[in-house]
C-alpha positions in Angstrom: 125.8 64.2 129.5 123.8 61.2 131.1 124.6 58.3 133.6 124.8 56.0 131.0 128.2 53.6 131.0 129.8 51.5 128.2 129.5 47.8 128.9 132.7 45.5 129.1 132.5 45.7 125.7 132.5 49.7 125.1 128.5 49.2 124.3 125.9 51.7 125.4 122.6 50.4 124.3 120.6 53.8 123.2 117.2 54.5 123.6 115.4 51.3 124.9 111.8 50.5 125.3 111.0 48.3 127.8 107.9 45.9 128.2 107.5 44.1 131.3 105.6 40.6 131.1 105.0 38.6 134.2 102.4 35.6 135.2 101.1 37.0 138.8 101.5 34.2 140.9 98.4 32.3 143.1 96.3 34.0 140.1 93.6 31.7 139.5 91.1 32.3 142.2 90.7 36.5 142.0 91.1 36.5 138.5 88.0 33.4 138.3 86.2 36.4 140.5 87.3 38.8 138.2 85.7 37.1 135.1 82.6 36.8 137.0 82.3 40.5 137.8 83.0 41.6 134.4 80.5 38.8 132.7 77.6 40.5 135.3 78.7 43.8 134.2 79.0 43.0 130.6 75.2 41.0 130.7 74.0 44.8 132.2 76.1 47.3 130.3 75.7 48.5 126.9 79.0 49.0 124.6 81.2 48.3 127.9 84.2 47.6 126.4 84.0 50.6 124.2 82.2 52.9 126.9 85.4 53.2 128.8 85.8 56.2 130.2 82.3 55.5 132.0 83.9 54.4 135.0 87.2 52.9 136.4 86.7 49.8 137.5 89.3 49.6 139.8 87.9 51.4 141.8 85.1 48.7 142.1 84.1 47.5 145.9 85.0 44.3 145.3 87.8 42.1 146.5 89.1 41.0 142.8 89.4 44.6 142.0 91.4 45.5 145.2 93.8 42.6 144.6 95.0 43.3 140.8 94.9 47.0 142.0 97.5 45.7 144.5 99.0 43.8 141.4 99.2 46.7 138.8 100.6 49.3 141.7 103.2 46.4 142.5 103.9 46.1 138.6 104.6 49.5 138.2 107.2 49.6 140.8 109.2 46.8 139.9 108.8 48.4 136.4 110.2 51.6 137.7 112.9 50.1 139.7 114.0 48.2 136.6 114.2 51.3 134.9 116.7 53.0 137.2 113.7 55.5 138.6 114.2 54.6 142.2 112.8 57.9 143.3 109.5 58.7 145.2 106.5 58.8 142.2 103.0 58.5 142.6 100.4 58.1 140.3 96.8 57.7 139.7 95.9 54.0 137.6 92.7 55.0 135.2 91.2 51.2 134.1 88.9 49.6 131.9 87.3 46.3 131.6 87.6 44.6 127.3 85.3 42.0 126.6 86.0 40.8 123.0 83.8 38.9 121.4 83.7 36.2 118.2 85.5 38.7 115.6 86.5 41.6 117.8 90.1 43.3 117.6 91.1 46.7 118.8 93.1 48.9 115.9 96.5 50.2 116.3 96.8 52.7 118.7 98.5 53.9 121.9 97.3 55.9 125.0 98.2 59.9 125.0 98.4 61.3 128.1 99.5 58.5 130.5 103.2 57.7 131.5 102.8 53.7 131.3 100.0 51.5 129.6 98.9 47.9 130.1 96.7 44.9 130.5 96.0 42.0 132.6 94.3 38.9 130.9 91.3 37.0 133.0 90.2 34.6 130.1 92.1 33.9 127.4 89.9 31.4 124.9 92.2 28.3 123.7 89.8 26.5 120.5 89.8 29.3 117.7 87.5 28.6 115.0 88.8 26.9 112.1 87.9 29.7 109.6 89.4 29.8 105.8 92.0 32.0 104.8 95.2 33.1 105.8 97.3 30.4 107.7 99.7 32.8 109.9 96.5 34.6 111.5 97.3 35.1 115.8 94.1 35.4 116.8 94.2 36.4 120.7 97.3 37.9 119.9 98.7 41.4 120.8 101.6 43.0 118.7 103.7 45.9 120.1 105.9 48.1 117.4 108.8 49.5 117.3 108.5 53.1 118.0 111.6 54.2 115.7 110.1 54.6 112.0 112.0 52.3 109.7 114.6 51.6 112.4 114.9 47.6 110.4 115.4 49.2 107.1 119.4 48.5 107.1 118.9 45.5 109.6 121.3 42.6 108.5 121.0 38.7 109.5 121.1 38.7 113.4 121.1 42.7 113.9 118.7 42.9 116.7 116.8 45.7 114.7 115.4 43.9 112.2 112.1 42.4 114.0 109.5 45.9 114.3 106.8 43.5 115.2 106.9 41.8 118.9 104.0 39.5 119.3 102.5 38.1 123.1 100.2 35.5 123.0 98.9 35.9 126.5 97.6 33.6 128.8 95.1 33.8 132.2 96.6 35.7 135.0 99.2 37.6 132.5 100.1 41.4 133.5 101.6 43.3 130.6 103.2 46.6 131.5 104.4 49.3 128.7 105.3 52.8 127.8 102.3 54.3 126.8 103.7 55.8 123.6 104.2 52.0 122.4 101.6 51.3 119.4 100.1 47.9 119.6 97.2 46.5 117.9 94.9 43.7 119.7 94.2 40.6 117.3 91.3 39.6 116.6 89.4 36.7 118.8 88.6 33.8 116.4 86.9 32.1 119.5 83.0 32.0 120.5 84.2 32.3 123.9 84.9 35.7 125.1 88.6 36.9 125.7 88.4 38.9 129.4 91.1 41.8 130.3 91.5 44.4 131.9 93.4 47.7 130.6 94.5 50.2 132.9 96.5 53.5 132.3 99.5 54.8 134.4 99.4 58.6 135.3 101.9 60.1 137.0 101.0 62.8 139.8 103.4 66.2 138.6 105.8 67.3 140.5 108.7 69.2 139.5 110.9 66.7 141.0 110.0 64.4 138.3 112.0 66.8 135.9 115.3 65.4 134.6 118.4 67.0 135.0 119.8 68.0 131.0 122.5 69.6 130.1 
């Protein structure tokens, strides 16, 4: 038995995965900060992107850092709350900065051992080289899938299982929030002007109070 009710309609939607995507508002100044810090640390840092559990850089004296760390904790309790979980959690956020440069893309993948996953976007390049090739390219892009194999397979026109593939093409000051299971793959920049972000896991201090009730 759950808590889950029919709609008006006698619907129960089943298993959902939810991805939160929000614009943080008065943005532009600590994220302007926030692509200067990680430029300096990028200019000083070998492999930073891909050296990420070096360091969390959240945890960086800075006051661009403290704000989005103010940001992602506020994300993940709106998240929460829109969830149903209105219960006391806490939770330690691991993070990362992700400079990508001309021809950089991160494969599909997910993040084990974290309870939520996501990114905030500091510079987001707008000219993409105009290379040969494949027209429907999204460079900048990132694609979240479907986490049920072959759930589209017996999709029919306007069954709301037939797309496995949602695609963001995120701008400056963008927060993307997710369940960490989710695979996504980031696109790959087209542009000779870096794309900025900052990733950041979501794990949850245990406590048996955080066990569902199942019957």
């Amino acid at each position: 038995m759950n808590d889950r009710t029919p709609d008006s309609a006698g619907i129960v939607q089943l298993w959902p995965t939810s991805l939160m995507q929000r614009r943080l508002p008065g943005y532009e100044k600590p994220t302007e900060l926030l692509r200067m810090l990680i430029t300096s640390l990028d200019n000083e840092t070998e492999d930073l992107t891909t050296n990420y559990l070096s360091s969390d850089f959240l945890q960086t004296d800075h006051p661009a850092t403290s704000w989005l760390l103010q940001c992602v904790n506020k994300t993940v309790i709106d998240y929460l709350r829109c969830q149903g979980q209105n219960y006391k959690t806490q939770w330690q956020v691991q993070s990362w900065p992700n400079v990508n440069k001309f021809g950089d893309y991160h494969d599909l993948h997910n993040h084990p051992h974290s309870y939520l996953s996501g990114t905030y976007y500091i510079n987001v390049p707008q000219h993409q080289e105009q290379l040969p090739g494949r027209a429907d390219r999204r460079p900048g892009a990132i694609s979240f899938y479907d986490p049920r194999p072959q759930a589209n397979m017996t999709a029919v026109k306007g069954d709301p299982q037939i797309e496995a593939e949602y695609t963001v093409m995120p701008q400056a000051g963008t927060m993307l929030l997710w369940p960490s299971f989710l695979h996504h793959f980031v696109h790959p920049n087209l542009s000779h002007e870096p794309r900025i972000s900052v990733s950041f896991n979501i794990v949850l201090n245990w406590s048996d109070e955080l066990l569902p009730a199942q019957t």
